[in-house]
C-alpha positions, 0 to 999 in steps of 0.5 A, spaced: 544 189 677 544 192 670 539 186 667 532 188 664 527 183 665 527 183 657 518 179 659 517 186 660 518 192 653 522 197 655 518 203 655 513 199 660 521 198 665 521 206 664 514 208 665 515 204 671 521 208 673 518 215 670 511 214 674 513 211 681 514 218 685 506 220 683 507 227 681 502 232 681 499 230 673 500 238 671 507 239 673 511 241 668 518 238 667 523 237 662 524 229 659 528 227 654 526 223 648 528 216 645 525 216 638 525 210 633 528 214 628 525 209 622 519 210 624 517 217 621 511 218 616 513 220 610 508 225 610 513 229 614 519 232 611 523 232 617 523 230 623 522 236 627 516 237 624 514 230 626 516 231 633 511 237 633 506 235 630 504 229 633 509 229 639 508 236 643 502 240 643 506 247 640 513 247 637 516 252 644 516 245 648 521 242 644 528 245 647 533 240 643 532 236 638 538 231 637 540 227 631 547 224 631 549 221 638 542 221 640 535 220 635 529 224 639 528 230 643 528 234 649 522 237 651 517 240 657 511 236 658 507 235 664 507 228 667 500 225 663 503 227 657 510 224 659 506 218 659 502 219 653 509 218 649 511 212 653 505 207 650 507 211 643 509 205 639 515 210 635 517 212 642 524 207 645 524 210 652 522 217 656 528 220 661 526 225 666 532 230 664 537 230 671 542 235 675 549 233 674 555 236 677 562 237 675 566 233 679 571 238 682 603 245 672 607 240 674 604 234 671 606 233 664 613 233 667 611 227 672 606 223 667 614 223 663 613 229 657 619 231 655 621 237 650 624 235 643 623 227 644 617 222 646 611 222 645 610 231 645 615 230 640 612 224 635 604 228 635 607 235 634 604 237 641 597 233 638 597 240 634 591 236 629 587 233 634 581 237 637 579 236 643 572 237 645 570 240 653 563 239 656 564 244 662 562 251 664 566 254 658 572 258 657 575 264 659 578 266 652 583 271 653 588 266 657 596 266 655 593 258 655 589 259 649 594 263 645 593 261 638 602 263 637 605 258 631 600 254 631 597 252 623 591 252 619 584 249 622 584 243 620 579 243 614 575 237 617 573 242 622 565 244 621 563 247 627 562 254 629 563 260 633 558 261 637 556 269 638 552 271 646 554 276 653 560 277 652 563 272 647 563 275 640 567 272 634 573 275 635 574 271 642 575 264 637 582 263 634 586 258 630 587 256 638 579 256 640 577 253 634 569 253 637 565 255 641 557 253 644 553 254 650 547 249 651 542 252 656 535 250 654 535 244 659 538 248 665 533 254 663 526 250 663 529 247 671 529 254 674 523 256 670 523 265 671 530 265 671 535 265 665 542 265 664 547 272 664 547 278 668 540 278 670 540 272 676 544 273 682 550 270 681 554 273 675 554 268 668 554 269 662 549 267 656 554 264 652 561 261 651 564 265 657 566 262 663 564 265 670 565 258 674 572 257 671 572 250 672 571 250 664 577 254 663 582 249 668 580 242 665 581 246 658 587 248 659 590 243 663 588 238 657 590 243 651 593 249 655 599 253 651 606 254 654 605 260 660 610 262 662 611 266 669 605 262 671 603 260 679 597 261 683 599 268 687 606 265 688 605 258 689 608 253 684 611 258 680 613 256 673 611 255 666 604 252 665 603 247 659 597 242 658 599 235 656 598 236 649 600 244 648 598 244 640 592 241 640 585 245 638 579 247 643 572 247 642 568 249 648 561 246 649 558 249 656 554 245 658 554 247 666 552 254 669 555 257 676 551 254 682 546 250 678 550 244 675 548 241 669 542 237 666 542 232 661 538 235 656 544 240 655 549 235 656 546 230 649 546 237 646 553 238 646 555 230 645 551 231 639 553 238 636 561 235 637 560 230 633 557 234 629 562 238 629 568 233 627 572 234 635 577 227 636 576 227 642 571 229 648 572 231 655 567 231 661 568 232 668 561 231 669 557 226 673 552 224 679 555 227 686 552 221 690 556 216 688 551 212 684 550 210 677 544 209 673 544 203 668 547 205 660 540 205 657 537 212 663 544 215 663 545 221 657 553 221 658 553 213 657 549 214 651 551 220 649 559 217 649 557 211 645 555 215 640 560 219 639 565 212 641 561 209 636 564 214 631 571 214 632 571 219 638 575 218 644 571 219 651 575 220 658 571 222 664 572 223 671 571 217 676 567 222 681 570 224 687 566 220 693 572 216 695 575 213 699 568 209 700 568 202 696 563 201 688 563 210 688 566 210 682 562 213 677 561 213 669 562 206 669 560 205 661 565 201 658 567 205 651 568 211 656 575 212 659 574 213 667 578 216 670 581 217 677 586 222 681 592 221 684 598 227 687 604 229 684 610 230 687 609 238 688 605 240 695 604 246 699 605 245 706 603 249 712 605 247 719 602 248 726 606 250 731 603 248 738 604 252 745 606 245 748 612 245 742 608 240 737 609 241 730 603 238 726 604 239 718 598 241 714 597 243 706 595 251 705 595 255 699 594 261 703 598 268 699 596 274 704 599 277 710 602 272 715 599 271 723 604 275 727 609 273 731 607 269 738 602 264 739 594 265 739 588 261 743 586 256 740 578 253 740 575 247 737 567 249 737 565 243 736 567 241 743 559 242 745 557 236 739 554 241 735 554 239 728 552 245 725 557 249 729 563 243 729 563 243 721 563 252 722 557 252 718 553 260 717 552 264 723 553 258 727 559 261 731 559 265 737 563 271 737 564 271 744 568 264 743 572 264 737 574 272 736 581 273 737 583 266 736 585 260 731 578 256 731 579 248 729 572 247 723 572 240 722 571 238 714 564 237 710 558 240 708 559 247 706 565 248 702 572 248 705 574 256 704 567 257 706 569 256 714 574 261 713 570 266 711 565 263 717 571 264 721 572 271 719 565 274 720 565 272 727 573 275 729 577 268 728 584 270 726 585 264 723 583 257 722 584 249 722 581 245 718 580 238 721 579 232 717 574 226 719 574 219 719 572 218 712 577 224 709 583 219 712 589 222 711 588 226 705 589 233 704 588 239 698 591 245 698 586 251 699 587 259 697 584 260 703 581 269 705 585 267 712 591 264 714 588 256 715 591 250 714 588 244 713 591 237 717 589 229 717 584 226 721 588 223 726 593 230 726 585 233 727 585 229 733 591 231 736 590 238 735 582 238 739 586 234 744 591 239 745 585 244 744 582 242 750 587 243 755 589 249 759 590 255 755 591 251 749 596 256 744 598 255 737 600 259 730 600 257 723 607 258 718 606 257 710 612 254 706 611 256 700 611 251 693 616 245 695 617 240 689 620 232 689 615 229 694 616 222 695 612 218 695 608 220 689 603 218 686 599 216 691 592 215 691 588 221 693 583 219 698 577 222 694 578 219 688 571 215 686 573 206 688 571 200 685 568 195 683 564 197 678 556 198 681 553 196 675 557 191 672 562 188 676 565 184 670 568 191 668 574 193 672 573 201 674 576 206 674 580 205 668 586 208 672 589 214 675 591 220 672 594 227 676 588 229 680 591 233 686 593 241 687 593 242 679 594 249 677 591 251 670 588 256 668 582 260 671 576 265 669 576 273 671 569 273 674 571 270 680 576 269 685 579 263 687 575 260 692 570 261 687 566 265 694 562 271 691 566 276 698 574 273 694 575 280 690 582 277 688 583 275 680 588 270 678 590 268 671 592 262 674 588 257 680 590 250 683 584 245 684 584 237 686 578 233 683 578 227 678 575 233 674 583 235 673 584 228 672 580 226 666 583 232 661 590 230 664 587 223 659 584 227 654 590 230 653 594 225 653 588 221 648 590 227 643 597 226 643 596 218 641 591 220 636 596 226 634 601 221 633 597 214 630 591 218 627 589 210 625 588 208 631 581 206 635 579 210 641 579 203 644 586 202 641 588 209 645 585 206 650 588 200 651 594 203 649 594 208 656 591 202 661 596 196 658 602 201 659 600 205 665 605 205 671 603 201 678 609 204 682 610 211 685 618 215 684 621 211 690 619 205 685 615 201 690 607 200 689 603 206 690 599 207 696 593 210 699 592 216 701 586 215 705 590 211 710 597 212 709 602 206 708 596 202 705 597 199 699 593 200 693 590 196 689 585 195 682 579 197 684 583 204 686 587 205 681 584 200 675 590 199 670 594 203 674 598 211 673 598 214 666 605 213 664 605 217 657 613 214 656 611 208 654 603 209 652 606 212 644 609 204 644 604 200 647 606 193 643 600 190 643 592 194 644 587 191 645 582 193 639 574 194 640 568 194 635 561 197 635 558 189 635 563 188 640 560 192 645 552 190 643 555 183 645 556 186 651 549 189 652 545 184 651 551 179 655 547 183 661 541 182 660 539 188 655 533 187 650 533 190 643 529 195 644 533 198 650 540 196 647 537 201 640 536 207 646 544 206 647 546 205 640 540 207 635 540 201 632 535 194 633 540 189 636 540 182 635 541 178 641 539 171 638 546 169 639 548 161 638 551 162 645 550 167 650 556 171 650 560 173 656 560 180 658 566 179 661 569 176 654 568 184 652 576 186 649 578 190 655 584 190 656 583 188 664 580 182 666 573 182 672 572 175 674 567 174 679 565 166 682 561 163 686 562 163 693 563 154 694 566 149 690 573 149 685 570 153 679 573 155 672 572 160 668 575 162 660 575 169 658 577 170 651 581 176 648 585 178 642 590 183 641 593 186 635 601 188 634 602 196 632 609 195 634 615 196 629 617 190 630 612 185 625 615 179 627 615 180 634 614 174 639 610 174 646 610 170 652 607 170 656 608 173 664 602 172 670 601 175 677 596 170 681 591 175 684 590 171 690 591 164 694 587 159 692 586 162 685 590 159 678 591 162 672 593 158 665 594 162 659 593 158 652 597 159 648 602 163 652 606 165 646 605 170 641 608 169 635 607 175 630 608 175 622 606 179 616 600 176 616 598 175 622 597 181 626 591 180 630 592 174 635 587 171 639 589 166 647 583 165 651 584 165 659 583 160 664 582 162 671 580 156 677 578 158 683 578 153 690 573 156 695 576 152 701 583 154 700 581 161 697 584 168 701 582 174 699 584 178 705 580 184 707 578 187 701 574 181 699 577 181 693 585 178 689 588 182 684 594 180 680 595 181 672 597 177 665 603 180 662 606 180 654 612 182 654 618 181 648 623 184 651 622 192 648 615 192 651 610 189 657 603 189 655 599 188 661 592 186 664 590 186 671 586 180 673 581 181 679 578 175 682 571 176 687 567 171 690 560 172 690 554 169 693 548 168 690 542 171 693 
């Protein structure tokens, strides 16, 4: 899917892409602009001075220029001028700049961090990492970002403090090393509106935060101890991110209500780099479940960059779940990350007329319903979708005043029904989950007492509903810790396999994505919603996007703790030790369908399992060269594999490489659909345990009936000179016999083990039919 026909020149695929939709040849539109950066004349000074003179008609259209993940620039042109850069000899690629969303406590506890011992004790909490976040900003006067006790700015540091609305010097700290704002992208998209308090949904031009998803994924990664922390009484207790110590530096690339472009988010990879941040988070990517090939995709490209420079990149998997191929982000030199729940829930129960109790969850925190029992109404009984989802003025008051109303789950936001709910007189609300929902819940701070219940207890509910004088009430239990089983896969968390490539497993794994609370910005209520007036200091929130600074945290740690250490080190260090059981110690089910077992392509490698990521054992290390293998193993020509890492490639390789013989501490095998066939992957892993003399043998786990797998050799013996070994693996599949099950595809493992540690890689098998 990802494989150029490398007959046609790169920018001849692009003009291709970029022309098809015919638009109007004067429309203005932001593009972004891949440039051959050997190519300037010496009779330009600089780069910049080249892009104006020769490039644009005037120096205002540039918007960005970039020059460290990313050689070229941003700028506004028409569509004909578009393609008058197209057939430049010194331009790689033309991309249209596009719309990105944000893909939207208890946790350092239940990931394994303990006080005083492990891995918080080892890094020093990561208090020389930096940690930088792509996201709406930051809200600097949290206790989270308290710079108490903490030493120096590290001396590599070269960023800035960014002044603008609201957001001066003194809002930076020894805590808040930097701060940036990038709004060129979004302001040439929304031509006559700018940013700040001139539009009409508050938001600040600068580093501000008036969304407060920027100040919850940063203080879920980096957030200072707060104690006397909850959201309005729920989850009492100290709030902490998973590497406390560690130093931010805020990139604001998204703005409320208006997502965030490409040309903002290159921006802020570049200035990052720059900058000297040691890891980089972004819970940003596509909403629709789809993923553009490397070479079209700036977060792809901006990541390599900083990769390729030593910068560990964590993303979220998206959160199109429980639908199979909807993970996203899918580079291989990013960590993608999806969602599972902790062991802490805040359940509500619905009490029926017929004495039926249903569970749901609610963070619902105002006056309670009061004593007896409400009618209760499905007004989504006349098939209505607008009415049945509870959509604007879709209610009738006649019908829902005075009584609890059944809203079914999707389209418009979830506290927004309520609100919907309220205007027409109900006096509470259930809110129903679909078929494709399944069974998984997160908790709401709901403005009226509402409940949020499965798909099947939904069904339950609007059967009892259409009975005879149907009556119900809602009850709100509070915070409750322990839950069992946890974690489980949530039901929205993005799904393999990988859509562009499938010899790449994704996601990487699982990391706490469920009812995380972490810190929240003053300018807007919980819910986000314009009419909440409340202010909380703390929020809780579900999203992959809480899951990705959960491994961006613990990615700090790690470098805190081995500074030597590659992002491909850390990376495999988190895969190869993440955990596959939940806290009854059987394997993690999913959400979706409760009982079901989960597998690879829900959860990758597994559960961050931060107890054992600090001693891996083994890693599996991965260079540059290695991942221009991969580009051209997939078919990627020189020209379009320079878009992605700057430089020519050169593919002429004695023998084609494999993309699935990229170093990855996972293993993708995929075979055609008749006959005994065999396949050989070769991997190599380097020992960074203590023990220099170490010896591995090794453990398998066959994927599925009909598969063999054989390990060459299946011992590792480790001395002072031998640190890096490399064993190749065989797998044969016999299509006759082969039972995948309903999944379509079989997964088992390899496993080094030397009695101190168990380094392990999952090995999924598919069958594909050829077209």
């Amino acid at each position: 899917m990802a494989k150029l026909n490398n007959l046609l020149p790169p920018f001849l695929l692009l003009l291709l892409t970029l022309t098809s939709a015919q638009p109007d040849p004067e429309t203005r539109k932001t593009y972004i602009i891949r440039v051959d950066r050997t190519a300037k004349p010496t009779v330009f000074t600089t780069h910049y001075h080249w892009y104006t003179s020769e490039f644009t008609s005037s120096e205002s259209e540039i918007l960005h220029t970039y020059d460290t993940v990313f050689h070229g620039f941003s700028a506004v042109l028409t569509a004909s001028q578009a393609e008058n850069l197209n057939n430049h000899p010194s331009i790689l690629a033309v991309l249209e700049d596009r719309r990105r969303e944000l893909h939207t406590t208890r946790s350092p506890q239940f990931l394994g961090l303990r006080i005083q011992r492990g891995l918080w004790s080892e890094s020093d909490y990561g208090s020389d990492v930096i940690i930088g976040v792509l996201d709406t900003g930051i809200w600097p006067e949290r206790r989270s970002f308290s710079d108490q006790n903490l030493g120096p700015i590290p001396k590599r540091w070269k960023g800035t403090c960014e002044v603008g609305e609201k957001f001066g010097k003194n809002n930076c700290n020894r805590k808040i090393i930097g701060a940036r704002y990038f709004s060129k992208g979004h302001e040439s998209a929304f031509p006559g509106i700018t940013v700040g308090n001139t539009t009409s949904a508050l938001e600040f031009k600068s580093a501000r935060d008036a969304d407060g998803h920027g100040t919850h994924t940063a203080s879920t990664a980096a957030g200072r101890y707060s104690f006397n922390a909850s959201m309005n009484g729920y989850a009492s207790g100290v709030a902490k991110g998973v590497a406390p110590k560690a130093r931010l530096a805020v990139y604001k690339v998204c703005w409320k209500n208006s997502g965030c472009f490409d040309s903002d988010i290159l921006a802020a990879f570049d200035a990052a780099v720059n900058d000297g941040v040691d890891v980089i988070s972004i819970s940003i990517g596509g909403g629709d479940g789809i993923s553009s090939p490397y070479y079209l995709d700036p977060i792809a490209i901006g990541s390599y960059g900083a990769v390729s420079r030593g910068v560990y990149v964590s993303s979220s998997a998206g959160n199109d779940g429980p639908n199979t191929m909807s993970v996203t982000n899918l580079a291989p030199w990013i960590t993608t990350v999806g969602a599972g729940t902790i062991d802490r829930n805040f359940p509500a129960e619905i009490v029926l007329g017929n004495g039926k109790r249903i569970s749901g969850v609610s963070l619902y925190s105002g006056l309670p319903l009061k004593k007896g029992l409400y009618p209760i109404v499905y007004p989504g009984k006349t098939g209505s979708l607008s009415v049945s989802l509870c959509m604007e003025n879709s209610l009738n008051p006649k019908e829902v005043k005075g009584k609890i109303v059944i809203c079914d789950r999707g389209s418009n936001p979830r506290v927004a029904k309520g609100v919907v709910v309220q205007k027409a007189g109900g006096v509470g609300m259930i809110l129903a989950n679909g078929a494709s929902n399944g069974e998984g819940l997160v908790g709401d701070a709901h403005l009226i007492p509402a409940v949020g219940v499965g798909s099947d207890e939904g069904d339950l509910i609007k059967a009892y509903a259409a009975t005879r004088s149907p009556k119900a009430t809602i009850n709100f239990k509070g915070t409750v810790v322990g839950i069992k089983p946890a974690p489980v896969v949530a039901s929205f968390s993005g799904r393999g396999p990988n859509g562009l490539n499938p010899e790449i497993l994704k996601p990487d794994l699982i990391a706490p994505g469920v009812n995380i609370l972490a810190g929240w910005t003053e300018a807007v209520g919980p819910t986000g919603l314009d009419v909440d007036t409340r202010r909380t200091e703390f929020n809780i929130l579900s999203g992959t996007s809480m899951a990705c600074p959960h491994v961006s945290g613990a990615a700090a740690l790690l470098k805190s703790a081995h500074p030597d250490w590659s992002p491909a080190m850390i990376k495999s260090a988190i895969m190869t030790t993440a955990s596959l059981t939940n806290n009854q110690l059987k394997l993690m089910t999913d959400e979706a369908i409760p009982g079901k077992a989960s597998n690879a392509y829900d959860y990758g490698s597994g559960h961050l399992n931060l107890e054992q990521a600090l001693d891996p054992g083994l890693v599996y290390d991965i260079t540059n060269d290695d991942y221009v293998n991969f580009l051209c193993a997939i078919g990627y020509g020189p020209k379009t594999i320079q878009v992605i890492t700057r430089n020519p490639a050169n593919c002429n390789m004695k023998r084609k490489a494999s993309p699935e013989n990229l170093n990855y501490p996972s293993i993708a095998v995929l075979f055609p659909g008749s006959g005994v066939t065999s396949k050989t992957f070769v991997r190599t892993v380097t020992n960074v345990g203590d023990d220099v003399n170490a010896v591995y043998k090794m453990k398998v786990e066959v994927p599925a009936k009909g598969v063999a797998v054989s390990v060459k050799p299946d011992t590792l013996v480790f001395n002072e000179k031998v640190k890096r070994i490399t064993f190749t693996v065989k797998v044969t599949v016999d299509s006759k016999n082969l039972n995948l099950g309903d999944t379509g595809a079989g997964f088992g493992s390899i496993s080094w083990a030397d009695g101190k540690h168990v380094v392990r890689s999952p090995i999924v098998v598919t069958q594909v039919n050829p077209l």
